[in-house]
DSSP file (Angstrom, degrees, kcal/mol; ACC not computed):
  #  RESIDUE AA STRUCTURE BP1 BP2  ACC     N-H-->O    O-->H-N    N-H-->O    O-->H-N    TCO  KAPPA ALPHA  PHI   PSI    X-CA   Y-CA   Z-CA
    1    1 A X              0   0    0      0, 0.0     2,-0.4     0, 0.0    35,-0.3   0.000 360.0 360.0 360.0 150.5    0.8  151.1  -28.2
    2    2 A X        -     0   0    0     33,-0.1    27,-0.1    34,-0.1     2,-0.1  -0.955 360.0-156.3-175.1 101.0   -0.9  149.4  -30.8
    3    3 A X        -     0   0    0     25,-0.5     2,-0.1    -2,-0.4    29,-0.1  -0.374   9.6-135.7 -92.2 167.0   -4.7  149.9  -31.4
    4    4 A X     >  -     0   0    0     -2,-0.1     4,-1.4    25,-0.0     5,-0.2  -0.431  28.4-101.7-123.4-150.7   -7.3  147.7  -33.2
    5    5 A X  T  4 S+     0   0    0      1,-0.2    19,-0.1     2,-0.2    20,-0.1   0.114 116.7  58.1-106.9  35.3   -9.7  148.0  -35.4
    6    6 A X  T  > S+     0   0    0      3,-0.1     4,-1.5     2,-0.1     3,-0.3   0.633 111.3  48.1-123.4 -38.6  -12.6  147.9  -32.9
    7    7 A X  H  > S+     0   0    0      2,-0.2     4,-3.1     1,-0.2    -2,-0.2   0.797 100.5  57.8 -48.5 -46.2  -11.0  150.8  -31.2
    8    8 A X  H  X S+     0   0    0     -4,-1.4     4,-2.6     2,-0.2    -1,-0.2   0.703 109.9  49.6 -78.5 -24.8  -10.4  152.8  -33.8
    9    9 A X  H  > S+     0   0    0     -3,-0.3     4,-2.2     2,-0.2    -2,-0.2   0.879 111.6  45.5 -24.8 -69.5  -14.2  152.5  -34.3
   10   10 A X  H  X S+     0   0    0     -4,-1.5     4,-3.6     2,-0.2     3,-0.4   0.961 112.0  50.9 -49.5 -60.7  -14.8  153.2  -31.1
   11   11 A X  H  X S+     0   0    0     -4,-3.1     4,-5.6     1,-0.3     6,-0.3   0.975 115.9  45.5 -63.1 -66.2  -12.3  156.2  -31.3
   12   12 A X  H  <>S+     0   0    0     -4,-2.6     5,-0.5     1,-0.2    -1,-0.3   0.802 111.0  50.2 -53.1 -24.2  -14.2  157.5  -34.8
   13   13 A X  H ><5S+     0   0    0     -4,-2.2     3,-2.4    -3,-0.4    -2,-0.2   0.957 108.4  53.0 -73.2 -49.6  -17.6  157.1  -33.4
   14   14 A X  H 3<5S+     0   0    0     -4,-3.6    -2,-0.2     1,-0.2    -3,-0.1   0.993 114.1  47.9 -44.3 -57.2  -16.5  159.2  -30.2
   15   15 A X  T 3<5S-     0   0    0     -4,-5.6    -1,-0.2    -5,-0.2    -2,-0.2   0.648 111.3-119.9 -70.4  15.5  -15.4  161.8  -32.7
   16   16 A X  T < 5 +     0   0    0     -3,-2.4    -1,-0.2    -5,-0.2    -3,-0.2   0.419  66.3 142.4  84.5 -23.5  -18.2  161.9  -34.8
   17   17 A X      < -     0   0    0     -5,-0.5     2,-0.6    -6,-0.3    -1,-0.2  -0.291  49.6-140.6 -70.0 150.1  -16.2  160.8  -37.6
   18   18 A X        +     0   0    0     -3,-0.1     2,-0.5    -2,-0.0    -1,-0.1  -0.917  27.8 179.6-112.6 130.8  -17.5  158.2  -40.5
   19   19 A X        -     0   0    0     -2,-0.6     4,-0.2   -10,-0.1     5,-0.1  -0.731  29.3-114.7-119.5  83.9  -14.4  156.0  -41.1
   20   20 A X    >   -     0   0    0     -2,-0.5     3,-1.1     1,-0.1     4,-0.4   0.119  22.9-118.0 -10.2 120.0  -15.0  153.1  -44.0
   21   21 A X  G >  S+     0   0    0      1,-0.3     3,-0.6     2,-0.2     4,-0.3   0.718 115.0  47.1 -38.9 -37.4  -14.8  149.9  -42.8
   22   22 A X  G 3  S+     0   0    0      1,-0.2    -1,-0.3     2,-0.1    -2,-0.1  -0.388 103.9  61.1-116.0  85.6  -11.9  149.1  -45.0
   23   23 A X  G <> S+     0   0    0     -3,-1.1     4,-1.2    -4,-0.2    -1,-0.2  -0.008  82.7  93.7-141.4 -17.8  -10.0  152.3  -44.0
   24   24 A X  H <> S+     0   0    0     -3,-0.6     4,-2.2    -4,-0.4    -2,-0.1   0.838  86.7  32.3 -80.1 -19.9  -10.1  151.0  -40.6
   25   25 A X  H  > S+     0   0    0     -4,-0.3     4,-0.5     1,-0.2    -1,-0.3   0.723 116.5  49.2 -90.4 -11.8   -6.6  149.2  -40.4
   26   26 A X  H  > S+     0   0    0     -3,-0.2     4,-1.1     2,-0.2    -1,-0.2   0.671 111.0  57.5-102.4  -0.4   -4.7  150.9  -42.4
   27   27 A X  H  X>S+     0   0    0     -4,-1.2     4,-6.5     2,-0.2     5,-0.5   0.902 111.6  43.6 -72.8 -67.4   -6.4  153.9  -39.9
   28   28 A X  H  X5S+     0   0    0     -4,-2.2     4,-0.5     1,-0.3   -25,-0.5   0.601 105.5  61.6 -77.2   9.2   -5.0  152.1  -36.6
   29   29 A X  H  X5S+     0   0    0     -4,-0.5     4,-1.0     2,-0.1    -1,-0.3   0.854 106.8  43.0 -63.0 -48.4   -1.8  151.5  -38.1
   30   30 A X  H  X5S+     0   0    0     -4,-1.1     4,-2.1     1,-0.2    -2,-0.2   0.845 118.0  46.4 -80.1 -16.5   -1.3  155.2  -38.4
   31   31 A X  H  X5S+     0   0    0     -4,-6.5     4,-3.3     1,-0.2    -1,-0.2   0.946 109.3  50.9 -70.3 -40.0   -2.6  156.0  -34.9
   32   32 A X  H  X<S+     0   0    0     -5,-0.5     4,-0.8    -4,-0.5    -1,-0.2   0.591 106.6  55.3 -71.7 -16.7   -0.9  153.5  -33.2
   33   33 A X  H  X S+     0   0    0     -4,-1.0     4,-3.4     2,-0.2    -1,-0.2   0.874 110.8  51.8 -54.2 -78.5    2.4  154.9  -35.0
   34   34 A X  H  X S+     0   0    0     -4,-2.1     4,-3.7     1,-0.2    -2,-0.2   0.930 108.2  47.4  -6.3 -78.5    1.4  158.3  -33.5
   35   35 A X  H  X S+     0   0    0     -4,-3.3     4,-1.8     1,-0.3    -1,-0.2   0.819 102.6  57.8 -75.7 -20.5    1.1  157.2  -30.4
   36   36 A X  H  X S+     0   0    0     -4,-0.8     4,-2.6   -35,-0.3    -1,-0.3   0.956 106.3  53.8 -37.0 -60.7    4.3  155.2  -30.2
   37   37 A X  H  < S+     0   0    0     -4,-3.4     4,-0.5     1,-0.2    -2,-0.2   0.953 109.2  55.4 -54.7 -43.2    6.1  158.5  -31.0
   38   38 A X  H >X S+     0   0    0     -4,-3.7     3,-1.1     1,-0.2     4,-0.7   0.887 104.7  47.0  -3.6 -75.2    4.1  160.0  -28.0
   39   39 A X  H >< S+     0   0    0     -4,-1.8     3,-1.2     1,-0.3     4,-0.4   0.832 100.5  66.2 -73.0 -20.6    5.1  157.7  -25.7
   40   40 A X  T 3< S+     0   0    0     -4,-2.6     3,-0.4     1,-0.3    -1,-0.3   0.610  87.7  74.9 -70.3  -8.5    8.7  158.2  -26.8
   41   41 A X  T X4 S+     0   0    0     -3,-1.1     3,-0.9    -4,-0.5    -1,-0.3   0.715  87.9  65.3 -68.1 -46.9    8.3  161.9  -25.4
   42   42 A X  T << S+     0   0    0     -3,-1.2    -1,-0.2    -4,-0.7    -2,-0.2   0.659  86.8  62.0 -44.4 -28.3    8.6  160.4  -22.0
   43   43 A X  T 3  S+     0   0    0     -3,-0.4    -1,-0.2    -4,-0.4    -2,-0.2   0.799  81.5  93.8 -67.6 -37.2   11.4  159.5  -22.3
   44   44 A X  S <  S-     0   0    0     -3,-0.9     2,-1.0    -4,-0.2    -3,-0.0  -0.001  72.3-129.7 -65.4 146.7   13.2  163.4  -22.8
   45   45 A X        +     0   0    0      1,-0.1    -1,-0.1     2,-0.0    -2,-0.1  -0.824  33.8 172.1-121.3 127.7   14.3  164.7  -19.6
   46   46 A X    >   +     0   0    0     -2,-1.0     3,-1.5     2,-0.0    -1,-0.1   0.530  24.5 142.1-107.6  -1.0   13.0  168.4  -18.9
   47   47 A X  T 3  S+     0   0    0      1,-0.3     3,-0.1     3,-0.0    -2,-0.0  -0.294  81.1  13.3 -31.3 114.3   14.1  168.9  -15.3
   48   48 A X  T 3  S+     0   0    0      1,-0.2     2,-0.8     0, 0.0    -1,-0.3   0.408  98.2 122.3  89.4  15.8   15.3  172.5  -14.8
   49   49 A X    <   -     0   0    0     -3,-1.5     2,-0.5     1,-0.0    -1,-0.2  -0.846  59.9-140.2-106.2 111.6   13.5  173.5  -18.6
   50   50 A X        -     0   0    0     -2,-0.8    -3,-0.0     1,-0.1    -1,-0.0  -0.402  23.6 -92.9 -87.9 123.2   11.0  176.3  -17.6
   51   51 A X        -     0   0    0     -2,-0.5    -1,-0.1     1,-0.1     2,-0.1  -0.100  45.5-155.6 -57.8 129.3    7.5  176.4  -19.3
   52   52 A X        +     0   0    0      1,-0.1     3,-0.1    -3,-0.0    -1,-0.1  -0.392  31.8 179.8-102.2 166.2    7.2  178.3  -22.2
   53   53 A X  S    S+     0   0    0      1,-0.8     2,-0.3    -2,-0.1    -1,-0.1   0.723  82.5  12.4-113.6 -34.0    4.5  180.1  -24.2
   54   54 A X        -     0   0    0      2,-0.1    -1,-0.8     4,-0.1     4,-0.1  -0.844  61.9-135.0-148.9 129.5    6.4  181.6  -27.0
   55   55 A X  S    S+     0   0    0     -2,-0.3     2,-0.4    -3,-0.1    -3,-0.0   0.015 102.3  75.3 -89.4  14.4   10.4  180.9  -28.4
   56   56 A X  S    S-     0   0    0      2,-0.1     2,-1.1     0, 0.0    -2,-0.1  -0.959  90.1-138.6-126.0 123.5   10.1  184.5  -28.4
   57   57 A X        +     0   0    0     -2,-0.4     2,-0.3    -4,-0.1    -2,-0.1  -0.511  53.4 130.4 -82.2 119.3   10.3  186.6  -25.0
   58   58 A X        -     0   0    0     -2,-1.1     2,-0.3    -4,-0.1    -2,-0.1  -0.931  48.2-145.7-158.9 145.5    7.5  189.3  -25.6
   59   59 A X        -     0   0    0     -2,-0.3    -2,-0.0     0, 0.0     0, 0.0  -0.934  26.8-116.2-142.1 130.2    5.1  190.0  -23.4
   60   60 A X        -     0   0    0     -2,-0.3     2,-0.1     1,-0.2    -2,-0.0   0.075  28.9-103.3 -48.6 142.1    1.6  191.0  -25.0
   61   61 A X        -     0   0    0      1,-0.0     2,-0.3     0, 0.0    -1,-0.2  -0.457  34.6-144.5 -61.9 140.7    0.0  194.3  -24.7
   62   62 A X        -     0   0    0     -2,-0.1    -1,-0.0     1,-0.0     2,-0.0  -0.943  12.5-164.8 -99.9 144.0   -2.9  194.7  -22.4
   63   63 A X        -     0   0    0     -2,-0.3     2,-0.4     1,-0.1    -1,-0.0  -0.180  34.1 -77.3-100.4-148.6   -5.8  196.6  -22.6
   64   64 A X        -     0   0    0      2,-0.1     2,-3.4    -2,-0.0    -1,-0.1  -0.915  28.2-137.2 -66.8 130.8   -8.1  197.7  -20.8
   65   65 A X        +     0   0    0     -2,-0.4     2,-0.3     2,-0.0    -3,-0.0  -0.188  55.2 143.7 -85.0  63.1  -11.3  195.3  -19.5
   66   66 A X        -     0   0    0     -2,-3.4     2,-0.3     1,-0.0    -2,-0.1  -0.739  51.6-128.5-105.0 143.1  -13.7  197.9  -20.1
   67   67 A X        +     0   0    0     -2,-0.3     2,-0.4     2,-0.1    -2,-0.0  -0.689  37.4 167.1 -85.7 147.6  -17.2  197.3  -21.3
   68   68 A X        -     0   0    0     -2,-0.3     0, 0.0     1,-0.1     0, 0.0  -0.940  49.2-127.1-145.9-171.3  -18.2  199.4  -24.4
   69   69 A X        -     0   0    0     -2,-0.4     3,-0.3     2,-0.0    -2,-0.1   0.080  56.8-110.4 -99.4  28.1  -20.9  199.6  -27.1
   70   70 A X        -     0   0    0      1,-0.3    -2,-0.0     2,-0.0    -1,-0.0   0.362  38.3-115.3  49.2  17.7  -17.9  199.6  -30.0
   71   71 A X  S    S+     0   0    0      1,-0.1    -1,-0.3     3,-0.0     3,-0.1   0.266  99.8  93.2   7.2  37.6  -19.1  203.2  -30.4
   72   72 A X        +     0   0    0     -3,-0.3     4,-0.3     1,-0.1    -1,-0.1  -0.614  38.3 154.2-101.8  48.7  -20.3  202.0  -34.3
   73   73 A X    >>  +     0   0    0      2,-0.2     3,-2.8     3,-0.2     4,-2.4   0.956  68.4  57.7 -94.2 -77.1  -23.9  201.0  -33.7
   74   74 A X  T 34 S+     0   0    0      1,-0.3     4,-0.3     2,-0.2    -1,-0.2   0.885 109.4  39.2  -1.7 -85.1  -24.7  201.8  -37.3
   75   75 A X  T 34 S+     0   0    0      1,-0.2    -1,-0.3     2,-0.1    -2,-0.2   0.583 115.5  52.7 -77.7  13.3  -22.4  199.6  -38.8
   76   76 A X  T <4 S+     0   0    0     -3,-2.8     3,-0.4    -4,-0.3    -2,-0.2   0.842 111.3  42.3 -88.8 -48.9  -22.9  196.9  -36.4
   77   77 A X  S >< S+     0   0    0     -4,-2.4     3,-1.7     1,-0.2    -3,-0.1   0.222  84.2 111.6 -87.5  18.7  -26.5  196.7  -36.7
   78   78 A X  T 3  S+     0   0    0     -4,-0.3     2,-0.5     1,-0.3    -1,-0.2   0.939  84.9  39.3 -51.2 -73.2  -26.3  197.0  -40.6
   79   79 A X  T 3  S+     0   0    0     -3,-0.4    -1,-0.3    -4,-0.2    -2,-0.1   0.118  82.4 123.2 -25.3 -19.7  -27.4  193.7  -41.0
   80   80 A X    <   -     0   0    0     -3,-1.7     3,-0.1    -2,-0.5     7,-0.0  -0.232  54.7-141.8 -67.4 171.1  -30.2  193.1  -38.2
   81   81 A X  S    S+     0   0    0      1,-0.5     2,-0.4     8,-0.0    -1,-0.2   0.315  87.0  14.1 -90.5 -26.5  -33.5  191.9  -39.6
   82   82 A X  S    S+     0   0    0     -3,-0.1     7,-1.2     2,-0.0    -1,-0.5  -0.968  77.4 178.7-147.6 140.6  -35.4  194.1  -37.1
   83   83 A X  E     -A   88   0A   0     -2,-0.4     2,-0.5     5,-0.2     5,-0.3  -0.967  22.7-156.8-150.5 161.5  -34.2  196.6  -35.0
   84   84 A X  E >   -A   87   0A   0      3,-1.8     3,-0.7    -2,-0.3    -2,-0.0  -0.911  63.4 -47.7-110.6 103.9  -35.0  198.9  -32.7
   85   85 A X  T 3  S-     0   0    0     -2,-0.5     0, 0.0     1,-0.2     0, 0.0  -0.566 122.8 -29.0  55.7-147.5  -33.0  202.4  -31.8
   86   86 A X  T 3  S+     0   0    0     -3,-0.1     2,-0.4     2,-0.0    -1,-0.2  -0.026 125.6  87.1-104.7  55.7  -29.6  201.0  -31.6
   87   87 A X  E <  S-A   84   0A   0     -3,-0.7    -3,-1.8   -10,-0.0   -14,-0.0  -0.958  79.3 -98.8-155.1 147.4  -30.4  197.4  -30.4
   88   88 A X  E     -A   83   0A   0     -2,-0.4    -4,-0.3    -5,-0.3    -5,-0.2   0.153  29.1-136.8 -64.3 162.0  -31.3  194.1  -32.2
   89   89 A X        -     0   0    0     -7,-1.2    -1,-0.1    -6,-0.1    -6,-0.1  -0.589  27.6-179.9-137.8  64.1  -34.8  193.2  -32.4
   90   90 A X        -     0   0    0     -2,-0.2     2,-0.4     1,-0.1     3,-0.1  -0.068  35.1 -99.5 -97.0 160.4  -35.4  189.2  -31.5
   91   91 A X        -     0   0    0      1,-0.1    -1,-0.1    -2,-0.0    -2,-0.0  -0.686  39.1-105.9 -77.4 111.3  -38.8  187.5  -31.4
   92   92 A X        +     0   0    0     -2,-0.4    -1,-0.1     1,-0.2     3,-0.1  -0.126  43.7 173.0 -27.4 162.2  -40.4  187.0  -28.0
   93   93 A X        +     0   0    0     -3,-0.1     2,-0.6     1,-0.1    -1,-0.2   0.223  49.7  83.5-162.0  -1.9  -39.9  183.3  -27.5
   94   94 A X        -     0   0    0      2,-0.0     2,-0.3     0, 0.0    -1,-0.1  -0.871  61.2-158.6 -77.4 113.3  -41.2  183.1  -23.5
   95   95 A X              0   0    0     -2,-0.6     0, 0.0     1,-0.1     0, 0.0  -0.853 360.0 360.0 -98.4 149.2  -44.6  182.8  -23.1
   96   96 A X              0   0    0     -2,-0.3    -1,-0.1     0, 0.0    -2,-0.0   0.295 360.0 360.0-126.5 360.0  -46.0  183.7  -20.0
């Protein structure tokens, strides 16, 4: 595939990115490079190859989904600007 430099425009304005104008070809050369190798990925045949997470077979501890207060209130709330008892202390900001 082989982008041009109005794409790769395109492609840096979608990302937010600010790309110098003359950065922009030698930019869709290297995407278009990319994406070649991509497409060559289609080509591999995975039929009977079972989806993986890990090249290691482990399976992760679970905890429990329990809610808790992190029974540290103190050192969590070192830091508030305002607090109250063991909870944060925010600025109304509805008016009613």
């Amino acid at each position: 595939m082989s982008l041009d430099k109005d794409t790769v425009r395109n492609i840096a304005w979608l990302a937010r990115l600010k790309v110098p104008e003359e950065a922009l070809d030698g930019l869709a050369g290297e995407l278009s490079r990319i994406l070649d190798w991509v497409e060559q990925l289609d080509e591999v045949d995975t039929d009977g190859v079972a989806p993986m997470t890990s090249v290691v077979d482990v399976t992760l501890p679970v905890r429990d989904d329990a809610v808790t207060d992190g029974h540290h209130p103190d050192r969590v709330l070192v830091n508030a600007p305002d607090r109250v008892d063991d909870y944060y202390a925010v600025p109304k900001v509805v008016e009613q």
